[in-house]
C-alpha positions in Angstrom: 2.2 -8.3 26.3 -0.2 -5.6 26.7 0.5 -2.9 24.1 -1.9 0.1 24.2 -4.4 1.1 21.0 -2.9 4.3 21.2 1.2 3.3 20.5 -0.4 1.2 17.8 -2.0 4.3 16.2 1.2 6.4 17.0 3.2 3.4 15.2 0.9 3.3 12.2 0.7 7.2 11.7 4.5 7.2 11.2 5.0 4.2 9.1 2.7 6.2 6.9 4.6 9.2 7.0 8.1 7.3 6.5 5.9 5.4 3.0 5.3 9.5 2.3 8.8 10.5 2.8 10.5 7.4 0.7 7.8 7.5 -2.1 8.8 10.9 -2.4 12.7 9.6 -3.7 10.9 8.1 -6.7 9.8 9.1 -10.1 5.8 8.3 -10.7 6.5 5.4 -12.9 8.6 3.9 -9.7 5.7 5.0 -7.3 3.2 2.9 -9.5 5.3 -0.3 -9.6 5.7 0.2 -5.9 1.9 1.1 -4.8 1.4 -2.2 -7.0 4.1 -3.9 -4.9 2.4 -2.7 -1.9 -1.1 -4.3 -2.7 0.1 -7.7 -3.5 1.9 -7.6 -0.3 -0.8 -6.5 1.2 -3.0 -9.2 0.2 -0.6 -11.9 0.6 -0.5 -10.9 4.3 -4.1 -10.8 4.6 -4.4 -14.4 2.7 -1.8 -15.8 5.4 -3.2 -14.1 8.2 -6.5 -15.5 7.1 -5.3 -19.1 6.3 -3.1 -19.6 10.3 -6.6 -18.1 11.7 -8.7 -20.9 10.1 -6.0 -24.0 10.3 -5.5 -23.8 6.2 -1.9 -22.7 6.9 -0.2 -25.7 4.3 -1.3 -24.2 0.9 2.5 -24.5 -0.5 1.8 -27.3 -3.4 3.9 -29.5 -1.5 1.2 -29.8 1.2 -1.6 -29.7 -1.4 -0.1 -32.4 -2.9 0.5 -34.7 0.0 -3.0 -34.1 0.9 -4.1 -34.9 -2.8 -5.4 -31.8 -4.1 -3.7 -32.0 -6.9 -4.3 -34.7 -9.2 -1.8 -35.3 -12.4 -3.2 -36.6 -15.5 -1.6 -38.1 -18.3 -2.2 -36.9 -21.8 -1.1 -38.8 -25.1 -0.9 -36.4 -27.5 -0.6 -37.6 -31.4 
């Protein structure tokens, strides 16, 4: 699938704009909580983009444990 750089540009102006326009719906304190929103999302995508790229795609704690990341410890408290 060969999708040209400028439909990609074209695509990303107007999600931009549609972001504009729905942001505009909200009070500030609501715009804050969602810009917030936004970034984590952001970064979450990046983590999992970055994590299939280099092959460290199972980094649920199920897969950290079955690999044995995570050690448990026992602690006596008295």
């Amino acid at each position: 699938m060969n999708i040209s750089r400028e439909f990609i540009e074209k695509m990303m102006e107007a999600k931009k704009l549609e972001k504009e326009a729905l942001m505009m719906l909200f009070s500030d304190k609501v715009k804050v909580h969602l810009d917030v929103v936004g970034k984590e999302l952001k970064s979450m995508l990046m983590e999992c983009l970055l994590d299939s790229s280099t092959g460290h795609a199972e980094t649920t704690p199920e897969a950290k444990r079955s690999q044995g990341k995570d050690k448990v410890k026992k602690v006596d408290i008295e």
